[in-house]
N, C-alpha and C positions, 0 to 999 in steps of 0.2 A: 257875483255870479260864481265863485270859485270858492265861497265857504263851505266846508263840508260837515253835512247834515248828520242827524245824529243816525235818521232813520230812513230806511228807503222802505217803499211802501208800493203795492201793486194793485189798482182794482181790475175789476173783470170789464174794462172795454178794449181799445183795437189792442192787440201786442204788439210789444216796443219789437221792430227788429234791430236794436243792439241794446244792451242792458251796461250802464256802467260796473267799474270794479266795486264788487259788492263786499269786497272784504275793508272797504274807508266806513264801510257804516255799523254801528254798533247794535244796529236789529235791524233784522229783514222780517217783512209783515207782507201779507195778503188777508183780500177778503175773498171769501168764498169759492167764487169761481173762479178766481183767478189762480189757483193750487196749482190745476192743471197744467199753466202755460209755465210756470216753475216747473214743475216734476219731468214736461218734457225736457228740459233747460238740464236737470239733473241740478237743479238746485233747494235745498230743504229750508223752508225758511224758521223762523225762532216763533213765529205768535201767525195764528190764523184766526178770524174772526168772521162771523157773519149769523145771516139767521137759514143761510141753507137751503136758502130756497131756489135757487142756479144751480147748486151742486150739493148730494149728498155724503162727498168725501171727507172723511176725515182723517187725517195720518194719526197715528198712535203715540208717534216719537217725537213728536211737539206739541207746542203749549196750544190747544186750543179752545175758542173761548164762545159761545153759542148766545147768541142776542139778536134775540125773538121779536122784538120793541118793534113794530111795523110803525110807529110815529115815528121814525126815523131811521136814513137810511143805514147801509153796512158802512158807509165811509163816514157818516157822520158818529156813529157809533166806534169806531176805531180811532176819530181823533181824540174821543171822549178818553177811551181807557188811555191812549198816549201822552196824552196831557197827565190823566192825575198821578201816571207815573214816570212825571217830570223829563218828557223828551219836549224841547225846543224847538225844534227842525225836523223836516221832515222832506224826501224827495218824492215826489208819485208818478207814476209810470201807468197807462189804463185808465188816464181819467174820460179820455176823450174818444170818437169815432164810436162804432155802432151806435144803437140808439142817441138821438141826440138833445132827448128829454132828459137821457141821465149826462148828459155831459153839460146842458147848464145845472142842472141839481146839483152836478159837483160843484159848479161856480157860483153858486147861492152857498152850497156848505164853506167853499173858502171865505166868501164874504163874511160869512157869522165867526168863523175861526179865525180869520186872517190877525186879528191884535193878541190873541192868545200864542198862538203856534206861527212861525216863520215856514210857509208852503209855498215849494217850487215846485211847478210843473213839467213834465218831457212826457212828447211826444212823437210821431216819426220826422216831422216839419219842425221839430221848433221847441222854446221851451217857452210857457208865461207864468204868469203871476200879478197878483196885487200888489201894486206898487204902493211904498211907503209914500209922505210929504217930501221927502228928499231922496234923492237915488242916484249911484254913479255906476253904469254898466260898464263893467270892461272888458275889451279886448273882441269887440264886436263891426269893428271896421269891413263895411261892403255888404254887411245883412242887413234883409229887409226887419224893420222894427213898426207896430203896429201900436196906438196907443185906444182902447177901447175904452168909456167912459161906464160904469156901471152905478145907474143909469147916467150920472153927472159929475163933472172933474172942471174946478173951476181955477180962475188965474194960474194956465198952466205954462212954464216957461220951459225950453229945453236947448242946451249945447250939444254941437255933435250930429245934428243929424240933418240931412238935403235940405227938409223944407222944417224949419223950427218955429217951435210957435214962443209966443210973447206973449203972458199974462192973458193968453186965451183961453175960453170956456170951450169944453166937449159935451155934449149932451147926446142920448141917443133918439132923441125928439129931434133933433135939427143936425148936426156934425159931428163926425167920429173922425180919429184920424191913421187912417188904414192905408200903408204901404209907402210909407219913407225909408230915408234909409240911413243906416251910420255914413258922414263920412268920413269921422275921427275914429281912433282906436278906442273915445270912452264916449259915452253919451252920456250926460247930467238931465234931469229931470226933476223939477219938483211945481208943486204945489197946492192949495191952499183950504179947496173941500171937496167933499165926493171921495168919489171909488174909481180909481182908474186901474185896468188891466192892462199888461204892458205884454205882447206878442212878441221875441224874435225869433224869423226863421233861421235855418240851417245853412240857407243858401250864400 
């Protein structure tokens, strides 16, 4: 939870009302309409990307790069160019809240990206992500932790947390497992197939 990411990245859904220290990351990106909620911030970012169809600003004094591709979206199309020019990590901020069509479309793009690129999510509640086969959270002692199967997470074992499971199956067909909680300073998690999504709030 405390690695830090090459790149922090912003799309156009609810804004973050606080932004980490943006000078740990080595590019700041946005897509399209997300410029706005930067510029009033009074922050320039390094690479803007999108097909511009939310917003038709462009700043002059950054790099920016126009991708038109309606088979895919602006966030799918920005991990594209981040990838082939070899960033590993990535933080995103904007993935979630307004429409909520685009906020699992983000979570169907991490799925397809999640073994190529390391994505963390933040939002105003909470941060998640797709969890590896093996996972140690730390420093999360008294937050709610949510583990979502997408669609299915099988023999899943976990330390650390109120109600733990043992070499149990999560499916979104029959059980998810929504609102336990830490009650160690680490929680351990892993296993064996599927797509699980790992939720902690703030609180």
């Amino acid at each position: 939870m405390n690695k830090q990411s090459d790149v922090f990245l912003i799309l156009n859904g609810e804004e973050p009302n606080h932004l980490p220290d943006l000078t740990s990351y080595s590019l700041i990106c946005a897509t399209d309409g997300a410029i706005h909620f930067l510029e009033k911030k009074g922050i320039t970012p390094d690479l803007l990307s999108g097909d511009f169809d939310s917003s038709s600003h462009q700043p002059k004094d950054i790099e920016v790069l126009h991708t038109p591709d309606q088979n895919f979206t602006d966030f799918e199309k920005m991990l594209s160019i981040l990838h082939e020019r070899g960033y590993a990590s990535i933080d995103i901020y904007g993935a979630s809240g307004k429409e909520q069509d685009h906020f699992l479309g983000n979570l169907h793009t991490a799925l397809i990206w999640k073994d190529r690129i390391d994505l963390r999510f933040f939002d105003n509640h909470g941060t998640y992500f797709f969890c590896s086969k093996e996972i140690e959270i730390k420093d999360i002692l008294g937050k709610t932790i949510s583990l979502f199967p997408f669609p299915e997470a099988k023999n899943i074992s976990t330390t650390g947390l109120q109600y733990p499971l043992k070499k149990e199956s999560l499916s979104f067909h029959q059980r998810i497992g929504t609102r336990n909680k830490a009650i160690e300073e680490n929680v351990h998690i892993q296993f064996t197939e599927g797509d699980l999504i790992v939720f902690v709030n703030h609180n």
